[in-house]
N, C-alpha and C positions, 0 to 999 in steps of 0.2 A: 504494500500500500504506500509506505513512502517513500519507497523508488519510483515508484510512476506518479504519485503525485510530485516529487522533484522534478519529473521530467517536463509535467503537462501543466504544472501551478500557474506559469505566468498565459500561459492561451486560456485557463480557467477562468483566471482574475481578468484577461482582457473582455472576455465574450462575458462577463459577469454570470458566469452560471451558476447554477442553485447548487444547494449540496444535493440534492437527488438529481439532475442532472450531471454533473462529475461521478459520484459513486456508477451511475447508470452508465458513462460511457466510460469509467473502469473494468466494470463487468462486461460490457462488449467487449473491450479493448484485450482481457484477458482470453475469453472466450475467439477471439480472430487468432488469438498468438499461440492457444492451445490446438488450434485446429479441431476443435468441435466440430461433429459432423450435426447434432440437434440441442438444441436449447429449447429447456420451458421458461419462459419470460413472463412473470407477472404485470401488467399493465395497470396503468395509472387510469385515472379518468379526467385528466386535464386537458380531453378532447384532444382540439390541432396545435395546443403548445405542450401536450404533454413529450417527455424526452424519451418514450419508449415506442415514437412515433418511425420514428428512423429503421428499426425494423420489419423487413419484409415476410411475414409468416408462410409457412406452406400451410398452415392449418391453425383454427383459432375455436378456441372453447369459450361460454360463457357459464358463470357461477352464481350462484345470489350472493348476495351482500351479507355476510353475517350480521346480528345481533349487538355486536361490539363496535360497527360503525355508526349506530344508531342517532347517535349526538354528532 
């Protein structure tokens, strides 16, 4: 984590991105350099600015909402 954040801090800081944006394109970033052949990706719901948009799915599931996002 703080090898790659030393590498990628200052394009972090320039493009001002969120801490779920960074951790999110850490886990890609890992996931391209392990050569994953599938990834399950949990997705946000911040719609067309959400950072898990950049992902191209072969396939997508949808779940209900637990009880615990209630609030």
């Amino acid at each position: 984590v703080t090898e790659w954040l030393g590498q990628h801090e200052a394009l972090l800081a320039d493009r001002g991105a969120t801490f779920f944006e960074s951790t999110t394109a850490m886990a890609l970033s890992h996931c391209a350099q392990s050569d994953v052949d599938v990834a399950v990706v949990e997705v946000g719901l911040g719609g067309r600015l959400d950072a898990t948009n950049l992902v191209q799915p072969l396939a997508a599931g949808v779940t209900q909402i637990g009880f615990d996002h209630m609030e």
